[in-house]
VEXGU-712570 format. One record per residue: x, y, z of N, C-alpha, C, O in turn; residue in three letters. Coordinates in steps of 0.05 Angstrom, whole numbers. Layout:
BEGIN
n.X/n.Y/n.Z/ca.X/ca.Y/ca.Z/c.X/c.Y/c.Z/o.X/o.Y/o.Z/code
X/Y/Z/X/Y/Z/X/Y/Z/X/Y/Z/ALA
...
This chain:
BEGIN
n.X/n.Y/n.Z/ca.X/ca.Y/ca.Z/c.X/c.Y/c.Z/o.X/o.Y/o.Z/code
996/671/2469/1023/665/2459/1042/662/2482/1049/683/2494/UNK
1054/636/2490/1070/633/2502/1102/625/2501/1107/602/2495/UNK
1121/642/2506/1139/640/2494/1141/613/2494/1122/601/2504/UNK
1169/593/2480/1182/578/2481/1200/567/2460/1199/567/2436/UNK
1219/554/2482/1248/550/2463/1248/517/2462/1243/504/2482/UNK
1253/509/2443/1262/476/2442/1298/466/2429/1310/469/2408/UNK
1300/460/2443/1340/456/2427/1334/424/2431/1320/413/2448/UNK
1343/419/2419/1341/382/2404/1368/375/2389/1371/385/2367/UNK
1387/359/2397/1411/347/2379/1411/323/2378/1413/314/2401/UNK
1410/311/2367/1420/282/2367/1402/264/2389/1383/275/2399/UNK
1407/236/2396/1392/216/2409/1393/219/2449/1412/211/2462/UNK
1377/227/2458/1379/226/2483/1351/237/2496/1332/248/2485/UNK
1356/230/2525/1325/238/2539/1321/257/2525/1337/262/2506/UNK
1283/281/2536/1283/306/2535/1270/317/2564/1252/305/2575/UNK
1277/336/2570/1269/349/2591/1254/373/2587/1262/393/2575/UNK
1229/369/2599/1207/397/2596/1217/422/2621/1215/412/2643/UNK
1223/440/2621/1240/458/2637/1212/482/2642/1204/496/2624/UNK
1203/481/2668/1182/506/2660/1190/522/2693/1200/510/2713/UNK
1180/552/2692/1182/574/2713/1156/590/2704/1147/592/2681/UNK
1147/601/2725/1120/614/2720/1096/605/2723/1075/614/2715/UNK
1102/577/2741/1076/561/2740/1049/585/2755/1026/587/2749/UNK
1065/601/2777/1053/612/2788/1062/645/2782/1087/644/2785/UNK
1058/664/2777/1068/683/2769/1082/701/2774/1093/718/2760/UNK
1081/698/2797/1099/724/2818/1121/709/2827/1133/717/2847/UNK
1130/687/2815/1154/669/2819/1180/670/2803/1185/660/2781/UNK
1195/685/2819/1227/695/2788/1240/683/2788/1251/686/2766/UNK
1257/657/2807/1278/643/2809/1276/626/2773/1290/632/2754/UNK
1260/611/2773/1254/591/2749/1257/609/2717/1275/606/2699/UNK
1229/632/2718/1237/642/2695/1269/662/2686/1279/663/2663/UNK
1277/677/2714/1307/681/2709/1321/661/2698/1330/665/2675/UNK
1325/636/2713/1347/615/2705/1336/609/2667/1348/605/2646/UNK
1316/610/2674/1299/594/2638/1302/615/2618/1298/607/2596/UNK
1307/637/2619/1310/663/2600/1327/656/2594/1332/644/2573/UNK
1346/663/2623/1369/656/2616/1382/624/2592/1393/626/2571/UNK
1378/608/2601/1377/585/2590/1372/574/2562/1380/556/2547/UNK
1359/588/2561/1337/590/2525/1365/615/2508/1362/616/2484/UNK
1383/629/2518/1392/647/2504/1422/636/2498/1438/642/2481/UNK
1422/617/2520/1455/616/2521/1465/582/2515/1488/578/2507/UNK
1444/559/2520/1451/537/2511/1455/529/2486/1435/528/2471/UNK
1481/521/2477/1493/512/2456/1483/493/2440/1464/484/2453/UNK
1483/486/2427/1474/465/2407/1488/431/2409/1482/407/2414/UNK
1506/444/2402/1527/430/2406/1536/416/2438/1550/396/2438/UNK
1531/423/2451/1533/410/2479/1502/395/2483/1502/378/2501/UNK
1484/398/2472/1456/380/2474/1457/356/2465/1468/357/2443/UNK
1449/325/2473/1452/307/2465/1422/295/2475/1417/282/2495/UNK
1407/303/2457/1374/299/2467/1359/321/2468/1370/341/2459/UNK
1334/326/2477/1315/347/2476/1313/365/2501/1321/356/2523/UNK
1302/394/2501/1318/413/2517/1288/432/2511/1287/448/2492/UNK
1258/426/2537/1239/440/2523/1236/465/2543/1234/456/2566/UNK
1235/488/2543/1241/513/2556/1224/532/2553/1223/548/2535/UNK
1207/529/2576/1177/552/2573/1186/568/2606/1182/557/2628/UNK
1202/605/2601/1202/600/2630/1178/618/2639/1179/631/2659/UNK
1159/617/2625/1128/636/2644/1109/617/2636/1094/626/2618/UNK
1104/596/2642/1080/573/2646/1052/585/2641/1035/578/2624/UNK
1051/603/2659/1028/616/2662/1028/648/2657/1029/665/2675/UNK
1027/653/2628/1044/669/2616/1022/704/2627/1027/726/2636/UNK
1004/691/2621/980/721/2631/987/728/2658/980/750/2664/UNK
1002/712/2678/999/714/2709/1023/720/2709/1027/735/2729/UNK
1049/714/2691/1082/729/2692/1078/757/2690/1084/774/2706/UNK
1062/759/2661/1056/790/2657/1047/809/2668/1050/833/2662/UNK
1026/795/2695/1018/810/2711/1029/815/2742/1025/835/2755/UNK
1046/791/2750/1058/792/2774/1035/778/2800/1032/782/2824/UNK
1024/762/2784/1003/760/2802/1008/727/2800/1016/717/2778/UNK
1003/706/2828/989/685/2824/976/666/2811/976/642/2816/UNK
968/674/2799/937/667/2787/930/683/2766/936/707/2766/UNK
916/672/2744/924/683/2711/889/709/2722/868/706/2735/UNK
906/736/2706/884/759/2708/863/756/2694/845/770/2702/UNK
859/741/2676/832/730/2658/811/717/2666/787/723/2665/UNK
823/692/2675/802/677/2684/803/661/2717/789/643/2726/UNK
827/679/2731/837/678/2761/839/641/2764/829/628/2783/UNK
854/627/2738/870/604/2738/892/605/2756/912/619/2757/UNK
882/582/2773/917/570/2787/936/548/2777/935/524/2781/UNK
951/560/2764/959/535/2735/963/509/2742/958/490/2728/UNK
976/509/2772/977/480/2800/963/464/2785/968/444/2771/UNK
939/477/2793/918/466/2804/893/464/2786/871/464/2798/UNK
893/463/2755/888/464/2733/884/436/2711/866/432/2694/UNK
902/422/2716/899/392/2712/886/376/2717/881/366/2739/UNK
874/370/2685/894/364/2654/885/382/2644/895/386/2622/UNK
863/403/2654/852/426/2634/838/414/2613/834/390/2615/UNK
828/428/2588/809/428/2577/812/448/2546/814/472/2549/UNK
811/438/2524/817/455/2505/801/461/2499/805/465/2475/UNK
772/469/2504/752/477/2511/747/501/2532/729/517/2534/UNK
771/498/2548/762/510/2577/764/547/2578/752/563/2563/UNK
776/550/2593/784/583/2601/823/585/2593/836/566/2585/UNK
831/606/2597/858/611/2588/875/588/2601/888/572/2586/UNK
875/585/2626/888/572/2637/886/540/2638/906/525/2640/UNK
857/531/2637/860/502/2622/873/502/2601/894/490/2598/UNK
860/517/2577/871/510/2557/901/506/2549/912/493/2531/UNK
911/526/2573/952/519/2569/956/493/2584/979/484/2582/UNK
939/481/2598/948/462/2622/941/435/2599/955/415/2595/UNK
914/441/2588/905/420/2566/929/413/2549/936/389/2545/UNK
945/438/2538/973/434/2517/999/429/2530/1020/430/2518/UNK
997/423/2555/1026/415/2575/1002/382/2581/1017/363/2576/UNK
981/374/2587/976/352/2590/979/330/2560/989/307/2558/UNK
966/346/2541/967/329/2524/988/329/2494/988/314/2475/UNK
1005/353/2499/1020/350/2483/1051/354/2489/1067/345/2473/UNK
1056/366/2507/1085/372/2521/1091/349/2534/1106/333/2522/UNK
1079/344/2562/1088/313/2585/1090/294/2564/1114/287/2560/UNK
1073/284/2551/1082/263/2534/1102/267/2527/1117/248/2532/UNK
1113/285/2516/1145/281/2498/1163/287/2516/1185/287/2503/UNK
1167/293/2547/1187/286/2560/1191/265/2584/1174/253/2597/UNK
1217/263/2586/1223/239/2604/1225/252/2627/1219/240/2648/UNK
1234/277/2629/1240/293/2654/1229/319/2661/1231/339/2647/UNK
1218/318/2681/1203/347/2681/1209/367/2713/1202/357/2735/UNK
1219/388/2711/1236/411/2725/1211/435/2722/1203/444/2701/UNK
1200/441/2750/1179/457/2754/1183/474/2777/1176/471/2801/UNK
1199/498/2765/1212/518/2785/1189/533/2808/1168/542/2799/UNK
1192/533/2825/1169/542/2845/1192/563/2861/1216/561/2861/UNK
1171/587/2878/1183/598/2899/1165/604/2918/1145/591/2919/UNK
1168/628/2941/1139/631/2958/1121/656/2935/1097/661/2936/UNK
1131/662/2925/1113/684/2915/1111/711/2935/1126/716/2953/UNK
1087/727/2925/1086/742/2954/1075/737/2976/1073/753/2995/UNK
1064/709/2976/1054/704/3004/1076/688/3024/1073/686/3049/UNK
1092/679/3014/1118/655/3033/1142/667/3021/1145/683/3002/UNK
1156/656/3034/1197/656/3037/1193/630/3050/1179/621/3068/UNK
1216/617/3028/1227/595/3035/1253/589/3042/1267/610/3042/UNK
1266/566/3050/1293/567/3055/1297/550/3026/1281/531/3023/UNK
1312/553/3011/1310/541/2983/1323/522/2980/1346/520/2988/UNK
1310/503/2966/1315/475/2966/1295/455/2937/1272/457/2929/UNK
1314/440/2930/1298/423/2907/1285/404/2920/1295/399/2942/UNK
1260/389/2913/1242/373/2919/1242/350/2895/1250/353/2872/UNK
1229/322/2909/1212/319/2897/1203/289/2907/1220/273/2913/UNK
1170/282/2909/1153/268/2922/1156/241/2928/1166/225/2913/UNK
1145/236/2958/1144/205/2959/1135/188/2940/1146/209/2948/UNK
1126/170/2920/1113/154/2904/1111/129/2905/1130/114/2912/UNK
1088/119/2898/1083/89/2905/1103/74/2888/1116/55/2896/UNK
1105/84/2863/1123/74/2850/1159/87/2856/1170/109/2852/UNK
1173/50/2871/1197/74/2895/1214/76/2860/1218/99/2854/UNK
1224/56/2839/1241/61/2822/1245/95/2805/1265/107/2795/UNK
1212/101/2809/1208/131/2807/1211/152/2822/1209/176/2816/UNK
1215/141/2841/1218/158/2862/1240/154/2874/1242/163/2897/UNK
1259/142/2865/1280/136/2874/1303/156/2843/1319/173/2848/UNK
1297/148/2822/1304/175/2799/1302/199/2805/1320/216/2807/UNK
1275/204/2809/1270/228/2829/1293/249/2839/1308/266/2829/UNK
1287/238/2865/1310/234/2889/1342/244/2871/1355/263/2876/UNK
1345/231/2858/1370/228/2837/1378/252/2828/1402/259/2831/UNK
1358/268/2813/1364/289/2805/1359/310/2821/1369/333/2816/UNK
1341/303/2845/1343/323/2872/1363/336/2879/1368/360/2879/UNK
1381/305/2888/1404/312/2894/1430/323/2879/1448/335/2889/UNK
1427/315/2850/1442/327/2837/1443/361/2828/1461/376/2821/UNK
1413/365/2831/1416/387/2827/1422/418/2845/1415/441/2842/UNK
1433/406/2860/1448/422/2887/1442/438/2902/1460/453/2909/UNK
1416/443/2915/1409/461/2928/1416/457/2947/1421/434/2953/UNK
1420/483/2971/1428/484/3001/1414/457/3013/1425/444/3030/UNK
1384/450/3002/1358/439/3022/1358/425/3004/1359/437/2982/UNK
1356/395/3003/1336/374/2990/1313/362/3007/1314/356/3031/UNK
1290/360/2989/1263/354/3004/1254/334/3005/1259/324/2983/UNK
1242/318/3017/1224/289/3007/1196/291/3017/1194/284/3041/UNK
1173/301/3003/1156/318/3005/1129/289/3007/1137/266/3009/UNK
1121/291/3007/1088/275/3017/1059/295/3013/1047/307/3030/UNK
1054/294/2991/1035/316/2976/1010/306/2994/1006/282/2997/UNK
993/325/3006/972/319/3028/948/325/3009/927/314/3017/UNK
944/339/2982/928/350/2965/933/360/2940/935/384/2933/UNK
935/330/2925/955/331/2897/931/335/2868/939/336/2845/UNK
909/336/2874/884/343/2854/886/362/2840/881/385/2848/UNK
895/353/2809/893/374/2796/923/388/2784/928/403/2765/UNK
941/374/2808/962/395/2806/983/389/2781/979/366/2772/UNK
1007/402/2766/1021/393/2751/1042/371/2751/1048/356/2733/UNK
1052/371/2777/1061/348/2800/1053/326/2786/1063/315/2766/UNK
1030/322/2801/1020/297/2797/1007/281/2764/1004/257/2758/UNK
1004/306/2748/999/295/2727/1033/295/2705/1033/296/2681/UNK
1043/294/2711/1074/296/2702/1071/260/2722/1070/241/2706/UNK
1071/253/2750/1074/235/2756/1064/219/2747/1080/203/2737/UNK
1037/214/2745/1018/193/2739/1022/186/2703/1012/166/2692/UNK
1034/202/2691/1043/188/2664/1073/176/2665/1081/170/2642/UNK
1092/170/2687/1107/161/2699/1139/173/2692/1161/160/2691/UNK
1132/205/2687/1157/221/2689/1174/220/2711/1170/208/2732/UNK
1190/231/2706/1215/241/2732/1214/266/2734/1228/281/2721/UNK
1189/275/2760/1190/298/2763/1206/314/2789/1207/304/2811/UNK
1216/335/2784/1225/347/2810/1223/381/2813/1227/397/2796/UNK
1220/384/2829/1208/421/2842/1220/437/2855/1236/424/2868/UNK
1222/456/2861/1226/472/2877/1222/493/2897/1198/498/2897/UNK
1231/503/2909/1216/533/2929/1249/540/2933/1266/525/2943/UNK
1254/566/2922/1274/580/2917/1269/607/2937/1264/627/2924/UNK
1268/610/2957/1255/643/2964/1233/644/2968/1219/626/2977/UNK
1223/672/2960/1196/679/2960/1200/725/2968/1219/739/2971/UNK
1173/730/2968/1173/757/2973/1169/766/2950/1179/787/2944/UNK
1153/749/2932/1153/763/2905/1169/775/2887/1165/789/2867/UNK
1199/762/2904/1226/781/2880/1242/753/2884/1234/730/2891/UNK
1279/766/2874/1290/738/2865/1313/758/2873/1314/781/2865/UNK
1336/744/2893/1355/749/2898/1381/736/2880/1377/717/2864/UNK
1408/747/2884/1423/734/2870/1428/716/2877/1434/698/2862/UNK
1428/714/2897/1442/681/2916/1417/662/2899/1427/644/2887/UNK
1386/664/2897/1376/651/2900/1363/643/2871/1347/625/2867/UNK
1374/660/2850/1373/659/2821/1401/643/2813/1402/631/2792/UNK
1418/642/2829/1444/633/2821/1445/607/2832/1465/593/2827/UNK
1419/595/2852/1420/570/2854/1400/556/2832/1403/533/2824/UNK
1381/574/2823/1361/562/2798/1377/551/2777/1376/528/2769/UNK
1401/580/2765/1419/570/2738/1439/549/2740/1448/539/2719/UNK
1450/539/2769/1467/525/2776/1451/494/2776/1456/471/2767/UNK
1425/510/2794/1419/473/2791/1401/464/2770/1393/441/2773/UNK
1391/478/2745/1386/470/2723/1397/452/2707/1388/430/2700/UNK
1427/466/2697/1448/449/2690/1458/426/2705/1467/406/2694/UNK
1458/428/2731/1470/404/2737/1437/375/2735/1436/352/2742/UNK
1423/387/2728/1401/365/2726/1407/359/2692/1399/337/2688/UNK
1414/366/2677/1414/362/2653/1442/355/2645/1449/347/2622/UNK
1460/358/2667/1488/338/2662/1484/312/2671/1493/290/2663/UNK
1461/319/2700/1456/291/2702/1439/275/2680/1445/255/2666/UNK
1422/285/2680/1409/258/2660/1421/246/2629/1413/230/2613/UNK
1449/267/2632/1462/258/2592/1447/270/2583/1433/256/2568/UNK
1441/297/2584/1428/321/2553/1446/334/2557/1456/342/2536/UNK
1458/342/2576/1486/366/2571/1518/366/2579/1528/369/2602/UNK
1527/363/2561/1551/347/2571/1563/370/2590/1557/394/2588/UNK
1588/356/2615/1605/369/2625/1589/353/2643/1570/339/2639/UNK
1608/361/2678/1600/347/2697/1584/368/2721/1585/393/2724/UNK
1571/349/2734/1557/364/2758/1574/370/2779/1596/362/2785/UNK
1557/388/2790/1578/420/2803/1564/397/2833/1541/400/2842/UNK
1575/383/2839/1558/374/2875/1574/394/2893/1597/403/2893/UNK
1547/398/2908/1552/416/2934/1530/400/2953/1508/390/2949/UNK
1555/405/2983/1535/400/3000/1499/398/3007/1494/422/3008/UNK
1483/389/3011/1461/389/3019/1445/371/3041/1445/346/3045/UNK
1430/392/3056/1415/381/3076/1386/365/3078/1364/373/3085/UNK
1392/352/3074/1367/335/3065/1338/340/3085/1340/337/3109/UNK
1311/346/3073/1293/348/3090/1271/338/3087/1269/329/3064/UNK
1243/335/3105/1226/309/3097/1205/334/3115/1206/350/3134/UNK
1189/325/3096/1152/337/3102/1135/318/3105/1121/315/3085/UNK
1130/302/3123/1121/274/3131/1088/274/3119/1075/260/3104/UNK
1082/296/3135/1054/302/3141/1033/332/3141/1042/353/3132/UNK
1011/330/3151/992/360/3149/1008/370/3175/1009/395/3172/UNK
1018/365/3194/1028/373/3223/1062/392/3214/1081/400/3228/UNK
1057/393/3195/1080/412/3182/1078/440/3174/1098/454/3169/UNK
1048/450/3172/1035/470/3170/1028/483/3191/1027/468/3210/UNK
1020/512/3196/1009/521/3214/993/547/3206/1009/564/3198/UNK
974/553/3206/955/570/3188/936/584/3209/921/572/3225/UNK
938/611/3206/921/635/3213/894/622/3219/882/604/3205/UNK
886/632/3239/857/627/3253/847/655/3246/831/656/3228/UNK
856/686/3260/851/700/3248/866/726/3231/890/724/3234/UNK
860/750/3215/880/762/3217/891/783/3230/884/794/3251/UNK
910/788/3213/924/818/3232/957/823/3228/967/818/3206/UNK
969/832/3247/987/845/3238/1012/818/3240/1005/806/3261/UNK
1035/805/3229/1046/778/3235/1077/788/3253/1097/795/3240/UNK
1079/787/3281/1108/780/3292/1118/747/3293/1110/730/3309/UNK
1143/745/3265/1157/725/3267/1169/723/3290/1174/744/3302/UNK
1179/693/3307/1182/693/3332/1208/675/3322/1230/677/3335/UNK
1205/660/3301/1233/655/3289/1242/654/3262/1224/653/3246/UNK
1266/653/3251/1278/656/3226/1283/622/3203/1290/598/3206/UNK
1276/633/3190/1276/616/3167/1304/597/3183/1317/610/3200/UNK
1313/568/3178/1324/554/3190/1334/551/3214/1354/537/3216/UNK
1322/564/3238/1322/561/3270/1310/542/3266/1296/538/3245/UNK
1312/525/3287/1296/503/3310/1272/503/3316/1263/525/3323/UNK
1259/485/3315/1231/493/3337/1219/468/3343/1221/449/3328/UNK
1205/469/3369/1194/443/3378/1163/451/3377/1148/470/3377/UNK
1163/422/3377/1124/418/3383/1114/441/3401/1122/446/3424/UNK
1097/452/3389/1083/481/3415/1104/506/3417/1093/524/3430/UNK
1118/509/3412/1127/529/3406/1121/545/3396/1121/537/3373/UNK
1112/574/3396/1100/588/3388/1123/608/3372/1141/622/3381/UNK
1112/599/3333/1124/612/3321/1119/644/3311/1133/661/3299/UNK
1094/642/3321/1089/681/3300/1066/684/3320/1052/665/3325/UNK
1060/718/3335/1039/732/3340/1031/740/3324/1048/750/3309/UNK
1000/744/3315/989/755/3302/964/768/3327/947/757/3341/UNK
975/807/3321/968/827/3324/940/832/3312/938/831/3288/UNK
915/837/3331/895/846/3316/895/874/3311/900/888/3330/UNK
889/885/3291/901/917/3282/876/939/3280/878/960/3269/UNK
845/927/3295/829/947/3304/832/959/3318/826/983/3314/UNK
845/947/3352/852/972/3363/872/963/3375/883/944/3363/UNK
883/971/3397/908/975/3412/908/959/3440/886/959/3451/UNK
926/949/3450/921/931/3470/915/914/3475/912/912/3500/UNK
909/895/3464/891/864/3455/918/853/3456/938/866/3454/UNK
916/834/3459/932/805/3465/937/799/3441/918/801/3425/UNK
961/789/3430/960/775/3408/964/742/3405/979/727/3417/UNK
945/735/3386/949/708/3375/971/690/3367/984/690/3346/UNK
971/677/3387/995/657/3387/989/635/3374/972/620/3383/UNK
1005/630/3349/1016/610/3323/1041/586/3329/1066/588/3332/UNK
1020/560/3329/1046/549/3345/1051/517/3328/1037/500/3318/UNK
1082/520/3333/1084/493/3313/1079/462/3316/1094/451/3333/UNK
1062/448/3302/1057/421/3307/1078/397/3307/1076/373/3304/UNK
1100/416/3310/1122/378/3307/1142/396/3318/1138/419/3326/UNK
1166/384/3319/1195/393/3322/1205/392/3291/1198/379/3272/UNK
1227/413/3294/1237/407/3256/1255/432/3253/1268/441/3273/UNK
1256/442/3232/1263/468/3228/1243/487/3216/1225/478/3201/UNK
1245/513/3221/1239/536/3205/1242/526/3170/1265/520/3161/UNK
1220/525/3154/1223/525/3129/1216/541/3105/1225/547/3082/UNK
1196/544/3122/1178/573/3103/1167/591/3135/1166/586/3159/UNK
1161/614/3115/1144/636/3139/1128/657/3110/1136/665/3088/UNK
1097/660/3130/1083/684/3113/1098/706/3111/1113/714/3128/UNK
1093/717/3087/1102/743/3073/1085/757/3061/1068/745/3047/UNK
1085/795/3065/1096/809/3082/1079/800/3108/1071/778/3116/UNK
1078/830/3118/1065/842/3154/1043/821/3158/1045/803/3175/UNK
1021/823/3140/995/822/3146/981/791/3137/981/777/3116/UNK
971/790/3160/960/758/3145/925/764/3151/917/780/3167/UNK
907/743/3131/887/744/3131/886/710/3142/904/693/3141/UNK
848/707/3158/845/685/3166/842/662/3140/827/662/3121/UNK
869/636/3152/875/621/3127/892/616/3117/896/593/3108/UNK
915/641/3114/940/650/3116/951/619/3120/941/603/3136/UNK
975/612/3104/996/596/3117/1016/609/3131/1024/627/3116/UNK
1025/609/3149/1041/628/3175/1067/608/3178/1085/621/3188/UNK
1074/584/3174/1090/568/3179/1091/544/3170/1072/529/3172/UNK
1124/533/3155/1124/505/3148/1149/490/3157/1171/489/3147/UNK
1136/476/3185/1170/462/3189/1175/434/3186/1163/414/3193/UNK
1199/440/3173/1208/404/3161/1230/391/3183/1242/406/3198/UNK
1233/362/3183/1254/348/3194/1273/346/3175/1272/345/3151/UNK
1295/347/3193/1317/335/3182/1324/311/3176/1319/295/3194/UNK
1333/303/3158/1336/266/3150/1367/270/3165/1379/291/3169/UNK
1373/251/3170/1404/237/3178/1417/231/3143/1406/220/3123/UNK
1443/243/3146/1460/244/3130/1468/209/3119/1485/206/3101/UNK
């Protein structure tokens, strides 16, 4: 049983609104509780669909990945009404939810493995008129960071099956650390609504605030644990860094005195993400730095 709210008035898009894709993620389902309790009727001019724990077994547990059948809801698509817990919800978002929306809002954060610098997304596409809508509600929906992302391994994921039926999808990474700050829950509720003033489902106007626009070109944007151990960040979520620069030691924690492993970044860009907490295992993502676009 997964919750959800639907508000519907009169003639206009509808937008599928989900948080929880992953479970230890609070920015989305905060804003979507919220959201489901407090939107008017009367201010809706179109469809308004509001699930904020996606992956409702893995909210309940605080975990990633659903405790039943260790589903990554991502990465689950189109699922199977046949399948295990987690196809089977991905089966009822492939074949009966996406279809009935025009717009689809898929709250993401780091969870407990990443911190992000928070920012709305959403993907390069072959098709640019789509990707140029996209973009649209990116920007409208006001985060500090806007992204223009280049998916290196889109199999499976909700992304892409929201894309490939030729929605207007867009994402996010709000944080991370497995919790939800105010600053960073107060950009979820802020930029919800302004995506739903933008598209004409909720009337009043969008709140624009500055944003820095950012671009993930490629795999040279990552940097991932060889082995593990204990993690010294070497810099902070939006510092600088150039090609080779060495962003994080990782400490081997059998014994004492060993040298530590130097983590170093493949481009110039900024600080975007960093592993969370201390300890990383070999595999670990340790670092994600993006370019800046020109204003």
């Amino acid at each position: 049983m997964v919750p959800i709210t639907v508000v519907r008035c009169g003639e206009g898009p509808t937008a599928l609104l989900t948080g929880g894709n992953h479970g230890d993620e609070y920015e989305g389902p905060i804003a979507l509780f919220d959201l489901a309790r407090s939107l008017k009727l009367e201010e809706v001019g179109g469809a308004v669909i509001i699930i904020p724990a996606m992956n409702y077994p893995a909210f309940l547990a605080g975990t990633r990945t659903s405790p039943i059948d260790k589903g990554n809801m991502n990465r689950s698509f189109p699922g199977a009404p046949d399948g295990t817990v987690t196809q089977k919800i991905a089966d009822y978002f492939q074949r009966t939810l996406l279809p009935l929306a025009d717009i689809v809002l898929d709250f993401h954060s780091g969870g407990k493995t990443l911190d992000f610098l928070p920012f709305c997304a959403a993907h390069i596409l072959p098709n640019k008129e789509q990707e140029a809508r996209s973009f649209e509600l990116v920007r409208a929906f006001g985060a500090p960071y806007s992204m223009k992302m280049l998916e290196i391994d889109a199999v499976g994921m909700y992304d892409t099956a929201a894309e490939e039926m030729g929605k207007i999808f867009i994402t996010t990474e709000l944080g991370g650390g497995g919790t939800a700050t105010a600053k960073s829950a107060g950009i979820a509720k802020a930029g919800v609504a302004n995506v739903l003033k933008a598209a004409g489902i909720l009337k009043g106007m969008v709140k624009g605030v500055e944003t820095t626009w950012l671009d993930m070109p490629d795999g040279n944007c990552f940097s991932f644990a060889e082995d593990g151990g204990l993690i010294e960040p070497i810099y902070d979520l939006g510092n600088t860094v150039k090609k080779n620069d060495v962003v994080a030691h990782i400490y081997p924690v059998g014994r004492t005195g060993a040298e530590p492993l130097e983590v170093k970044a493949k481009m110039d860009g900024i600080l975007t993400a960093r592993h969370f907490p201390g300890l990383v295992k070999p595999g670990d993502c340790v670092s994600v730095v993006a370019t800046i676009e020109p204003a």
